[in-house]
N, C-alpha and C positions, 0 to 999 in steps of 0.2 A: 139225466145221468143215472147208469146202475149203480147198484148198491156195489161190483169189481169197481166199478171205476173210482165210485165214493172212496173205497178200500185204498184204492191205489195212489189215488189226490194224498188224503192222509197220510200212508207211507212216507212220501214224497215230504210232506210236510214237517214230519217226525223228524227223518232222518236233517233237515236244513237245518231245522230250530236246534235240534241235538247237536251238529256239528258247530252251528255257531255258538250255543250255552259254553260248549265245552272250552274252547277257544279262549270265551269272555273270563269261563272261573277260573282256568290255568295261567293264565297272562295277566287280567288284572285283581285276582285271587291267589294265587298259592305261591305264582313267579314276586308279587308284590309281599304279599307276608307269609311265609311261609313255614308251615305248620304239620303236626300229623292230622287233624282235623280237619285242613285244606287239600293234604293229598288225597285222604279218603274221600273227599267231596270231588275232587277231581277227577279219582277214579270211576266215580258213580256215572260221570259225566261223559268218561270217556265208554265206558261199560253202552251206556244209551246210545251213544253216539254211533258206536260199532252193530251194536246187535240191531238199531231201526235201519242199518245200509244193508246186514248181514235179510235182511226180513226184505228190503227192498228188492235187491238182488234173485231174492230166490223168486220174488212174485213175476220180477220181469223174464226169468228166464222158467218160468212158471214149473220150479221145482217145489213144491207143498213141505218136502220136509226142512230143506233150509230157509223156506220161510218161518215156519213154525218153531224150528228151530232158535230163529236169531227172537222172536218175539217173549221164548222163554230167558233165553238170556239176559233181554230189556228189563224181567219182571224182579231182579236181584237188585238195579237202582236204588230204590226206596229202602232196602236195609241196610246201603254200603252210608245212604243220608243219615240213618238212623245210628250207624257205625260212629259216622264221624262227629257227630254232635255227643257221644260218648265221649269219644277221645278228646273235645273240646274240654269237657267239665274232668277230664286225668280219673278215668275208670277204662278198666277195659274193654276196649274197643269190639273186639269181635268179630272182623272184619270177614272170617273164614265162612259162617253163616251166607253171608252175601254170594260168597263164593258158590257153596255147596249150594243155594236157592237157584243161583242160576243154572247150573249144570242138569241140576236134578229136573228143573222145569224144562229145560230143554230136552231133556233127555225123553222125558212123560209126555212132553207134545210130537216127538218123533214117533216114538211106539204107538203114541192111541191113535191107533187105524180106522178104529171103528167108529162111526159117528157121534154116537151117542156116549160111550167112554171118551171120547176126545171131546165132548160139549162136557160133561161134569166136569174133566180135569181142567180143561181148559178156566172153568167158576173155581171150583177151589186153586188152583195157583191163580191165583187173579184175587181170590180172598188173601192169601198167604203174602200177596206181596201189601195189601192193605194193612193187614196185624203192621207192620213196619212202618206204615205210615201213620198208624196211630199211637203207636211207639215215640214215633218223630215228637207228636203233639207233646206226648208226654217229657219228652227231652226238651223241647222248646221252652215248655213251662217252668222248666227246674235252672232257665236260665237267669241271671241278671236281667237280661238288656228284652227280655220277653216280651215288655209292653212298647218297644219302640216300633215304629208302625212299617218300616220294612221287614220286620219278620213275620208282619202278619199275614203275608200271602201264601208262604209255605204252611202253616197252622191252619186258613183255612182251605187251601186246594187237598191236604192233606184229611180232613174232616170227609170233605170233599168225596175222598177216593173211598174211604172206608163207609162212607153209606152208597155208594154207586156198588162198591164188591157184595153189600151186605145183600143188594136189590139183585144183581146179577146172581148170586147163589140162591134165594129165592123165588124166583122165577123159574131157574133148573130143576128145582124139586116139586115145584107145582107141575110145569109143564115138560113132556118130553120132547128130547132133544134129540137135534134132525140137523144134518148140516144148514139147511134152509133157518133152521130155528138160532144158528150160531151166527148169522149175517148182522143183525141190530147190535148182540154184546161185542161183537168186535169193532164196529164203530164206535160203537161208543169206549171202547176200551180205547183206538185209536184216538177221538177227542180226549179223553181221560189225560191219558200219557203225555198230549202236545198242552194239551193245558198245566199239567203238572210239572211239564220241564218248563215252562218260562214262568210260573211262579215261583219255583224251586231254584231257579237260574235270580232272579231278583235277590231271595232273600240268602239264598248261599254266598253270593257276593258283597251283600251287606256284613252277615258274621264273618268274612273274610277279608274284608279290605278298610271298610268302617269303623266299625266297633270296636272300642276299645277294650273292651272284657275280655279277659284270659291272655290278653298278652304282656307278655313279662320284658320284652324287648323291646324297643325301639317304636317309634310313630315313623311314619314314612314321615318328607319334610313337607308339603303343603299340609295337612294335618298339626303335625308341630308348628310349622310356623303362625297358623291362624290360635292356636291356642295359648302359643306365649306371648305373640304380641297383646292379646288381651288381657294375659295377665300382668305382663311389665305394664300395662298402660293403667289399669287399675291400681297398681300399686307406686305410678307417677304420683297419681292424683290424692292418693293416702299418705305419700312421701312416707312411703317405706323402706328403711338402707340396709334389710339382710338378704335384698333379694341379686344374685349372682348370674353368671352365665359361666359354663366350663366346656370348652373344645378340649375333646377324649381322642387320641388317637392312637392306634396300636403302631410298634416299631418298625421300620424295615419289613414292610407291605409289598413291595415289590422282589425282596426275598425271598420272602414266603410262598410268595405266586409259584415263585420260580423254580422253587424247593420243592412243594408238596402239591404243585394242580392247583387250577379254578377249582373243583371241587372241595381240596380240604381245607382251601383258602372259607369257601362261604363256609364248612362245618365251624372253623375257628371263629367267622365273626358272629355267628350264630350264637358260640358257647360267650363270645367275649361280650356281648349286647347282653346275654341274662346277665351275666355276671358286675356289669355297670347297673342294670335294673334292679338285683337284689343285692346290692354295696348304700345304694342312695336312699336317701328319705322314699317315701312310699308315695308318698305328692308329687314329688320331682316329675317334670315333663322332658319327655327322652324324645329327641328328634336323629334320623338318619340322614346328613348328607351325601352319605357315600359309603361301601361299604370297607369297614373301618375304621371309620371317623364317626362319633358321637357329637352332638351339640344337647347340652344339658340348659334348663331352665329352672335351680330353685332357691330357695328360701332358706337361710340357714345362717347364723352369726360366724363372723370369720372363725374363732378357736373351734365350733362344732364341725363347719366343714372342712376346714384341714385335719378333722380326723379322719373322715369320711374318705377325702383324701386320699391320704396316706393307705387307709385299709385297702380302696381299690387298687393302688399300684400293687400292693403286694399281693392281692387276689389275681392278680391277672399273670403277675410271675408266679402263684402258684398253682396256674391252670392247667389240670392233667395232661403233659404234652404227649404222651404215648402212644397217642394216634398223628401226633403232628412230626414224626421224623425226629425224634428227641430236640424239637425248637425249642432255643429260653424265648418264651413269650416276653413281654415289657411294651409299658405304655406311656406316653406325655401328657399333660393336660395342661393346657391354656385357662386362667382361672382370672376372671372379670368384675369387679365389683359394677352394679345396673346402674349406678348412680354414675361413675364416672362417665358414660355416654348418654347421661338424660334417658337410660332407660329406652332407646332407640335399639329396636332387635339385630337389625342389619350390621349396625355400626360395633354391638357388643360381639355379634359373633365374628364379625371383619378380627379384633382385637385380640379374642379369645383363638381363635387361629393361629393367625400372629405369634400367640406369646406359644403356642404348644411347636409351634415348627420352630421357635427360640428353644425349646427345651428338649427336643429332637434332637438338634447340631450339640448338643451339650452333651450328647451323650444319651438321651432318651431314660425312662423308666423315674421319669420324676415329674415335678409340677412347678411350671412359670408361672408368678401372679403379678398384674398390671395394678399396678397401684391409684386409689381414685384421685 
């Protein structure tokens, strides 16, 4: 096989694994929890995914500068990574970088004509996309959930890439460069990349769909469910009785639809989920069955959580409606002592249900409680 055809295999390779990466973070990453952190990461993903078919296309229609082109736009990825795990930790993001990096690369692999200025440029943006990748490491590290062992792929593919750029610019300044002499760093740049998107594809969807760090809303419900049934079951067996379940649900949901789009429908439950996350104890386990509906798991003596209560109804009627069509927001809540269903998950949230669509018919913007 040539060292074209090697080139071309890769390509080909790139652009599959980029287009399904992208697929997996957007669908069960950003469309699952959705974040500025996950958009940014989905960006990166879509960014790869575009510029390895943009790179693919020019090879097979064997135009050099849209090749080269789409290959500098690929090299801006690693900073939009490094963007979004900013916006994770609520620092400025930066995402404009990313931006300018790929233009600018593209731009510098169109113009350099000449062999030998297009072999340096080619090392130094290929260094410039590694600085971001060691960036990344540095973001990685300043996380919580750092030593969980899916994010360790991206930390070390990421190491990974900044000693392969440091080699690849070393090598340019020792030896000079010949198009013949740019054949080996573009393979390996082509392995670099395909290896970098399916580590990076791993552990992006781990801080996006997994991990519970930095989210202020809601647990998707398998998630929730596996972590409260284990704690109502621990707290069977310690015959603990301040432990509760509350079904949250916002008013007139199919109103709202109706009133202001699927769009400002998710913005609203979006704001109404922090808003139930920073109302509750800070332990509290928040699960989604739907969106607009909460099912809550915590610990609290009856007079502490009917304050708690009470505070959330009226946070939620005094939820800036300004963007929502001047809507009076209001919510119900179905409120379960654990003990009256033995602490059995299914049967409290059955219950807790129940009583909140009892306090819905009643008028909504208040709290049903089933007595144990």
């Amino acid at each position: 096989m040539t060292a074209q055809e090697t080139l071309a295999n890769l390509g080909l390779a790139q652009a599959t694994v980029a287009t399904l990466a992208t697929v997996m973070v957007i669908g069960l990453g950003f469309l699952h929890r959705p974040s500025r952190a996950a958009l940014l990461w989905s960006l990166a993903f879509v960014l790869a995914m575009s510029s390895t078919w943009i790179s693919v296309a020019g090879s097979v229609v064997g135009d050099e500068a849209v090749r080269r082109a789409g290959l500098g736009l690929m090299l801006g990825a690693p900073a939009l990574i490094w963007s979004g795990f900013r916006a994770r930790r609520h620092v400025p993001a930066l995402p404009w970088i990313a931006v300018l990096q790929s233009i600018a690369t593209a731009v510098a692999f169109v113009l350099a004509v000449d062999p030998q200025v297009y072999g340096m440029t080619f090392r130094v943006a290929f260094l410039a996309a590694a600085i971001f990748a060691g960036l990344t490491i540095a973001e990685v590290r300043r996380a919580a959930d750092r030593f969980e062992r899916l994010a360790l792929p991206l930390t070390v593919v990421s190491a990974g890439f900044v000693a392969l750029a440091g080699a690849i610019v070393v090598a340019g300044l020792a030896l000079p460069s010949s198009a013949q002499d740019l054949t080996l760093p573009r393979i390996l740049n082509g392995l670099a990349m395909l290896i970098y998107l399916v580590c990076a594809t791993v552990s992006v969807l781990y801080f996006t769909s997994v991990s519970p760090v930095g989210t202020r809303a809601a647990r998707s419900w398998p998630q929730f469910s596996v972590t409260a049934e284990d704690r109502l079951t621990r707290a069977r067996r310690a015959q603990e009785s301040s432990w509760n379940v509350l079904a949250i649900r916002l008013d007139d949901p199919d109103q709202i639809r109706s009133t202001i789009g699927e769009n400002g429908w998710n913005r609203i439950t979006t704001a109404f989920e922090a808003v139930v996350a920073a109302t509750l104890p800070a332990e509290a386990d928040i699960g989604r069955p739907a969106r607009g509906r909460l099912v809550v798991v915590v610990c609290r003596p009856g007079p502490v959580l009917r304050e708690h209560v009470r505070t959330l109804l009226r946070r939620v009627t005094e939820m800036d409606a300004d963007d929502w069509a001047d809507l009076q927001l209001s919510a119900s809540i179905g409120w379960v002592p654990a003990e009256s269903a033995w602490y059995d998950l299914d049967e409290l949230v059955g219950r807790a249900e129940d009583a909140a669509m009892t306090a819905t018919r009643l008028g909504g913007d208040r709290w049903e409680r089933v007595r144990a």
